[in-house]
C-alpha positions in Angstrom: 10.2 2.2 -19.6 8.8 -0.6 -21.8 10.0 -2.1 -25.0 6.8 -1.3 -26.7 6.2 1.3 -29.7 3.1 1.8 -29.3 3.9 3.6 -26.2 4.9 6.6 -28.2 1.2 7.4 -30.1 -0.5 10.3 -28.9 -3.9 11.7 -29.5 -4.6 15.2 -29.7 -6.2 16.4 -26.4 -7.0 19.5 -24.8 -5.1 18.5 -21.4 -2.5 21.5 -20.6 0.4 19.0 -20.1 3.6 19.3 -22.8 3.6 16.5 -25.2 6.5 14.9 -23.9 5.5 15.4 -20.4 2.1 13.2 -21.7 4.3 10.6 -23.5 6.5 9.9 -20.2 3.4 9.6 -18.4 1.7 7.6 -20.5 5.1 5.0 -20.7 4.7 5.0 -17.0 1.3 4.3 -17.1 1.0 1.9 -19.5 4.4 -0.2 -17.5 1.7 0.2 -14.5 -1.2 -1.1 -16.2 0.8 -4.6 -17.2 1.8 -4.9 -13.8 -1.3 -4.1 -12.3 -3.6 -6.7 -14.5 -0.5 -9.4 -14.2 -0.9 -8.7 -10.4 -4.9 -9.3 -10.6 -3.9 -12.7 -12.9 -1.9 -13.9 -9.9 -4.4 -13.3 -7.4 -6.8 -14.8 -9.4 -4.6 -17.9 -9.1 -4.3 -18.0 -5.8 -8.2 -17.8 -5.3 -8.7 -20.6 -7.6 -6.6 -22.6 -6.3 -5.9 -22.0 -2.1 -6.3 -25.0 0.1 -5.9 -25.4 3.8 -7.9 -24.7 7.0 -8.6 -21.1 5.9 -9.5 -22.1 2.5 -13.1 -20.3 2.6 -11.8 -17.1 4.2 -8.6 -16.8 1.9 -10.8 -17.7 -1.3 -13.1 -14.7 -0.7 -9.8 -12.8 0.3 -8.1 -12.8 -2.8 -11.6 -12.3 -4.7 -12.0 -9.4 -3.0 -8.3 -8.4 -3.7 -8.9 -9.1 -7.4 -11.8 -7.1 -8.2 -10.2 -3.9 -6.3 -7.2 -4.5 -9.1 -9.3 -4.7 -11.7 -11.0 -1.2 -10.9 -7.3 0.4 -10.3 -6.9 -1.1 -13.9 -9.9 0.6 -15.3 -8.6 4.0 -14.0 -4.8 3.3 -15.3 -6.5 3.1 -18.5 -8.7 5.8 -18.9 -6.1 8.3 -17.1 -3.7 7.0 -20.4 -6.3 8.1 -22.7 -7.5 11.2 -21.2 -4.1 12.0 -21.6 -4.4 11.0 -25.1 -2.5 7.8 -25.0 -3.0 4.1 -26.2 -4.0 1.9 -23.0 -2.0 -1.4 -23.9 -4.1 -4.0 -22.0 -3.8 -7.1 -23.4 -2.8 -10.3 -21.3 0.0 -10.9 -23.7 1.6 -6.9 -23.2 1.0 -7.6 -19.4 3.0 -10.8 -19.3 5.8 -9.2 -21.7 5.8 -6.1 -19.8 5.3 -6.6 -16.0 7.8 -5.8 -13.6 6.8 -8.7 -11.3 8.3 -12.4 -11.3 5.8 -15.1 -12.4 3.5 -16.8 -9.8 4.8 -19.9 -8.3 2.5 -22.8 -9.7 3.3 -25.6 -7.2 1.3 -24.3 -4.1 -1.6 -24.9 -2.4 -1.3 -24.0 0.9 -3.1 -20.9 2.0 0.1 -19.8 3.8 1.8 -20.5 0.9 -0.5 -17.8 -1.3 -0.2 -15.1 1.4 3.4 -15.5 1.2 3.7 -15.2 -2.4 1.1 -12.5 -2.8 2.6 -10.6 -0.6 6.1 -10.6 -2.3 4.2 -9.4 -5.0 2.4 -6.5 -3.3 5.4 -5.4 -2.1 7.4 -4.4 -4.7 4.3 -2.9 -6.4 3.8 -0.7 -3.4 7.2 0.6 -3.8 6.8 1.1 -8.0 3.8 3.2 -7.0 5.4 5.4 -4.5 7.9 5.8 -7.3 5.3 6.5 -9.6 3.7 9.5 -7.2 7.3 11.2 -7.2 8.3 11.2 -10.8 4.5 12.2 -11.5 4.5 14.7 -9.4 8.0 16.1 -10.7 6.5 16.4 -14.4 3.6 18.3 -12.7 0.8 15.8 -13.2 -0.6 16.0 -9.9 -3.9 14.2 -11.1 -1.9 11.3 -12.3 0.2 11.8 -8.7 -3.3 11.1 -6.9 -4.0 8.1 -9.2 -0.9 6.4 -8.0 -1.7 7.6 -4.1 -5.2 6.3 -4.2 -3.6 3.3 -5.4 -0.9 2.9 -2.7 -2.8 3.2 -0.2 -5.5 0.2 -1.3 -2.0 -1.9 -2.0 -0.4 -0.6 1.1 -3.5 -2.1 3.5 -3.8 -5.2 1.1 0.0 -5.5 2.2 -0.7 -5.2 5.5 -3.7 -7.7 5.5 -1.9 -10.5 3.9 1.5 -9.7 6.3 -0.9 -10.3 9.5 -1.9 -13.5 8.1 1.7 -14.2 8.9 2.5 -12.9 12.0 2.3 -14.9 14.8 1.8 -12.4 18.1 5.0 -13.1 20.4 3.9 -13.6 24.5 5.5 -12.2 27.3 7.6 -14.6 28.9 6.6 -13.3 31.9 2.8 -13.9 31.1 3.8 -17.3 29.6 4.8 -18.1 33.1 2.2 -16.5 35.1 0.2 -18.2 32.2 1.3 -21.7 32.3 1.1 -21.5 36.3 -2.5 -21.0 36.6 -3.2 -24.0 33.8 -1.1 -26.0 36.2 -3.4 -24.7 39.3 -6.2 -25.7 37.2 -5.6 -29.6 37.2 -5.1 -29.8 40.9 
């Protein structure tokens, strides 16, 4: 949990959870929301700058990435104040607070992005599926299906940026029978 005070104020709400349940959730919350809109900062940087052969399709890639972050960061927030907590948002809290290392500034290649990004989304996906267990262990299950919804989205974002990457691996049987008829071809 974070070095910040402010995680501690509570509001007075109606919600049936203990107070202290509502104050751990709110310190996980708020430790997800800094890494959530550090994460949508990084992608943001690699849509600004990407360059390559798949410039175009990456640059709409990691918009599209960015905006689905930002909405996962509007519901962080207003679950931390429906449960009558402080939503600590600012870009200054995020960089203090997130859990992720800072984005690599001397790249270009759009390779290069995927590879970063997705040593990003990585580790996220795994503070999530963290974040669904310990949720669901102080009996917040709507705070348990916040976190799911959101691993999921990460989860296929992983996925999309990882088969950027791979490279599918031929037979070498078919290679042969392949490179056989190609030969055939210029007889």
């Amino acid at each position: 949990m974070s070095k910040n005070n402010q995680k501690s104020t509570l509001y007075p709400t109606r919600i049936d959870l203990p107070a202290e349940t509502r104050s751990k959730i709110i310190g996980m919350l708020n430790d997800t929301l800094a890494t959530t809109i550090d994460l949508k900062t990084q992608v943001k940087q690699a849509h600004w700058n990407v360059k390559g052969l798949n410039f175009y399709q990456l640059h709409l890639l990691f918009d599209e990435m960015a905006t689905e972050l930002e909405k996962f960061v509007d519901s962080l927030a207003e679950r931390i104040t429906a449960l009558g907590g402080l939503a600590l948002g600012t870009a200054r809290i995020a960089a203090a607070e997130s859990s992720l290392p800072e984005y690599p500034l001397d790249i270009l290649d759009g390779k290069a992005h995927i590879v970063a990004l997705a040593d990003r989304y990585a580790p996220y996906g795994k503070s999530l599926r963290d974040a669904i267990d310990k949720t669901g262990e102080l009996g917040d299950t709507d705070t348990a299906d916040l976190y799911t919804e959101i691993s999921r989205a990460i989860d296929k974002r992983l996925w999309l940026l990882e088969a950027h990457l791979q490279v599918p691996e031929v037979d070498s049987e078919e290679e042969e029978t392949s490179g056989k008829k190609d030969k055939n071809k210029h007889k």
